[in-house]
C-alpha positions in Angstrom: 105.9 127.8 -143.3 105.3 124.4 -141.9 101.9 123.0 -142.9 100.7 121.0 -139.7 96.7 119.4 -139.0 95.7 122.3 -137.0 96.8 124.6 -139.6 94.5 122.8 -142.6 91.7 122.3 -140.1 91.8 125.9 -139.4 92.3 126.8 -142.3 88.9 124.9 -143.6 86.9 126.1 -141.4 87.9 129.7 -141.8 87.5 128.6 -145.7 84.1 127.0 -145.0 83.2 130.5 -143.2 84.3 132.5 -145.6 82.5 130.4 -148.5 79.1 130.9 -146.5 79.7 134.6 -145.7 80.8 135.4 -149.5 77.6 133.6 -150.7 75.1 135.4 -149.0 76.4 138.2 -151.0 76.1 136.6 -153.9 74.9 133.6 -155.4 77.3 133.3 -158.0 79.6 130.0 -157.7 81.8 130.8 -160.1 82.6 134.4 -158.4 82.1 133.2 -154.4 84.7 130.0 -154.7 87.7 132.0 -156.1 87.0 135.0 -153.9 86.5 132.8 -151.0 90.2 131.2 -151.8 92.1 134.3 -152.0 90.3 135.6 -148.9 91.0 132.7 -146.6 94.6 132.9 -146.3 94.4 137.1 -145.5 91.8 136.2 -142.9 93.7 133.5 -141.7 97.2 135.3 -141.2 95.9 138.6 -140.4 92.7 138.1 -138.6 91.9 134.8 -137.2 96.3 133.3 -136.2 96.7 136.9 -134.1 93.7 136.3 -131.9 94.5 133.4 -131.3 97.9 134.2 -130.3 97.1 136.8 -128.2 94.2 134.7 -125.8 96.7 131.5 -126.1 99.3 131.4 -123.2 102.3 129.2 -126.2 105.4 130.8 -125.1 108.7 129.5 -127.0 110.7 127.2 -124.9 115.2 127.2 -124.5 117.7 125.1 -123.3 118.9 126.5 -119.9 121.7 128.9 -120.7 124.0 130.8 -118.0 124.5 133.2 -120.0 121.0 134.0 -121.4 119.8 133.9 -118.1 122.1 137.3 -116.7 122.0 138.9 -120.2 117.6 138.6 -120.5 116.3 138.0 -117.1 112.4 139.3 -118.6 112.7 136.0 -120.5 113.9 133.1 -118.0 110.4 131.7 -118.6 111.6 130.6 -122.0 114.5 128.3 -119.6 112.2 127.3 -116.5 110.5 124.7 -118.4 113.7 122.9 -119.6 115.5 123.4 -116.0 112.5 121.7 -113.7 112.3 118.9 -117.0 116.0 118.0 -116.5 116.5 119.0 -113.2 119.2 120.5 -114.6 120.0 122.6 -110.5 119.0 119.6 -108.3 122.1 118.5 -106.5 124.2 121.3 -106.9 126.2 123.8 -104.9 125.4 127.3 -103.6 128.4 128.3 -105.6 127.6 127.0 -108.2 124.4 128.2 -108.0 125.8 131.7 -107.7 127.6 131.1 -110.9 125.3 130.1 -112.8 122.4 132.1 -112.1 123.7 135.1 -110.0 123.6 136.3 -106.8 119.8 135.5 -105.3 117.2 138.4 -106.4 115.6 137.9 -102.8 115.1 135.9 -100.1 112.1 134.1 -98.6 110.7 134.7 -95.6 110.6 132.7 -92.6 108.1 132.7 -90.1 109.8 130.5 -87.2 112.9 132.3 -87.4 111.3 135.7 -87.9 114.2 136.3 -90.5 115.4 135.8 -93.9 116.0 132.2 -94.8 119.6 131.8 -96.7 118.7 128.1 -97.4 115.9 129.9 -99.6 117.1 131.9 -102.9 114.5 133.9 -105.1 115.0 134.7 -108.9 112.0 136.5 -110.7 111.5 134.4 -113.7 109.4 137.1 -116.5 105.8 138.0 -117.5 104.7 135.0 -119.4 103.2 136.8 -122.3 98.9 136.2 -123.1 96.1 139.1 -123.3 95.0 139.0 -120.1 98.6 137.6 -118.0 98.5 139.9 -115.1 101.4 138.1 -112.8 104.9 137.6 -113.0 106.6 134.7 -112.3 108.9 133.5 -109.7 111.3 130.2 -109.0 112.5 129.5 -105.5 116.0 127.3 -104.7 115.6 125.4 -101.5 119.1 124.2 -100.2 119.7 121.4 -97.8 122.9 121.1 -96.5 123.9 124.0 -99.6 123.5 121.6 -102.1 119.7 122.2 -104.3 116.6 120.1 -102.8 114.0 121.7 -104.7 112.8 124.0 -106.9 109.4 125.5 -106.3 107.6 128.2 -108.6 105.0 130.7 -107.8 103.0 133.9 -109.2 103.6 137.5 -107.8 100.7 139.7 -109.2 101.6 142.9 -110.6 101.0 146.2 -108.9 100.8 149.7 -110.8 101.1 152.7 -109.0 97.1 154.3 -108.3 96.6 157.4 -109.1 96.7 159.9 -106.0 
């Protein structure tokens, strides 16, 4: 485990909580000091560390990987970050495109043309995990001239079927 600032500040306050709650119980120091040290680090790591990953939206972050990216396409969020960083697509080919992230999931929709636009490739990107994360992500390749312009995101809410 790697010790870091946030961890001992959290750590004394959850200490410093548990010291008060253990001494209303009793007013023995010499029974509320070690009790409060062994009970910090199991409310730490099993109580307070899981709530706060599940309301925190930290996701772990990748290099951007051809190969990940066909084999786990629920967890392209982990490569997004590191392809818009680097700008790792900018400038290159639609074939090149096509190899290294597939064929285009969809395409968007253009209103002037009333058509699909080819210059305008789709690929769903995951569920960034969190509690209360109700919409997926999605990364759209604009093309000029079928080399990459631009890479855009956007959120697609989730739909469940209702019950009939």
């Amino acid at each position: 485990m790697i010790i870091t600032p946030l961890l001992v500040v959290f750590s004394v306050i959850v200490f410093t909580l548990t010291f008060l709650f253990v001494n209303t119980i009793d007013d023995r120091k010499w029974i509320t000091i070690p009790l409060s040290i062994i009970l910090t680090p199991f409310i730490y790591f099993y109580a307070f560390y899981p709530m706060l990953n599940i309301f925190s939206s930290y996701h772990h972050e990748k290099y951007f990987d051809s190969e990940l990216w066909h084999k786990n396409p629920s967890f392209r969020y982990e490569m997004y970050d590191n392809i818009i960083e680097t700008d790792t697509l900018i400038g290159i080919s639609k074939p090149k495109i096509k190899e290294l992230l597939g064929t285009y999931e969809w395409l968007s929709w253009d209103e002037t043309l009333d058509a699909h636009n080819e210059n305008r490739w789709n690929y769903g990107i995951g569920i960034l995990p969190g509690a209360f994360n109700s919409q997926s992500e999605a990364m759209e390749i604009v093309f000029d001239n079928d080399t990459v312009r631009q890479i855009n995101t956007y959120k697609i809410t989730l739909k469940t079927d209702a019950k009939k």
